[in-house]
C-alpha positions as a Python dict, from the first residue, in 0.01 Angstrom:
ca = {
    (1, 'X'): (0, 0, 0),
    (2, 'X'): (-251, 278, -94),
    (3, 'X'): (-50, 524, -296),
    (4, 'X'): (-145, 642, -634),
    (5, 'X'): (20, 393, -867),
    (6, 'X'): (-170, 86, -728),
    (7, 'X'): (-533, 326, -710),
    (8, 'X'): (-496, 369, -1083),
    (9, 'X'): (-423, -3, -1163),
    (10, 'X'): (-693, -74, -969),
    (11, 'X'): (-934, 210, -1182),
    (12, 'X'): (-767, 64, -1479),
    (13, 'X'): (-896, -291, -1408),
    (14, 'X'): (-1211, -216, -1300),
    (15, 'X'): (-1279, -27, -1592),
    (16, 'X'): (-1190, -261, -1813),
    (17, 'X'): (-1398, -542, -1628),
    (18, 'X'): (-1660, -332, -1632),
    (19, 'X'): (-1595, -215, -2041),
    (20, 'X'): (-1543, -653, -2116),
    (21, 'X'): (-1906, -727, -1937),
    (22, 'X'): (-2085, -405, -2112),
    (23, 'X'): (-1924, -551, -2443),
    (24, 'X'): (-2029, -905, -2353),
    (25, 'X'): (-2397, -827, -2258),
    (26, 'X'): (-2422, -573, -2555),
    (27, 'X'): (-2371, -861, -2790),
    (28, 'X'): (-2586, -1076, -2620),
    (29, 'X'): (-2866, -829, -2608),
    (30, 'X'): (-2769, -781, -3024),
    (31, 'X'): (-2816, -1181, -3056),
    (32, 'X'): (-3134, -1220, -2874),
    (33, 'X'): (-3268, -943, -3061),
    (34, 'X'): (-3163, -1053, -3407),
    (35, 'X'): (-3298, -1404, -3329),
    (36, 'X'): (-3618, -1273, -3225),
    (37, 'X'): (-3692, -1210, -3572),
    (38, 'X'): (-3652, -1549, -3741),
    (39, 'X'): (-3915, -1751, -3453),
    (40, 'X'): (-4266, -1899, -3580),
    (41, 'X'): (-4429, -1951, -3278),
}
């Protein structure tokens, strides 16, 4: 079950999951930040 070609589908799709949540927080961080600007408290 543990040979190489399931260990590198299993890199592969960790890496992306991990690239997909990087790329969804970086946005969110972006948004936050741009909004920050526009508040009249």
């Amino acid at each position: 079950m543990l040979d190489g070609a399931f260990l590198s589908h299993v890199l592969a799709w960790l890496i992306g999951a991990m690239t997909v949540c990087v790329a969804g927080l970086t946005f969110a961080a972006l948004f936050s930040m741009s909004r920050t600007g526009y508040r009249k408290d």
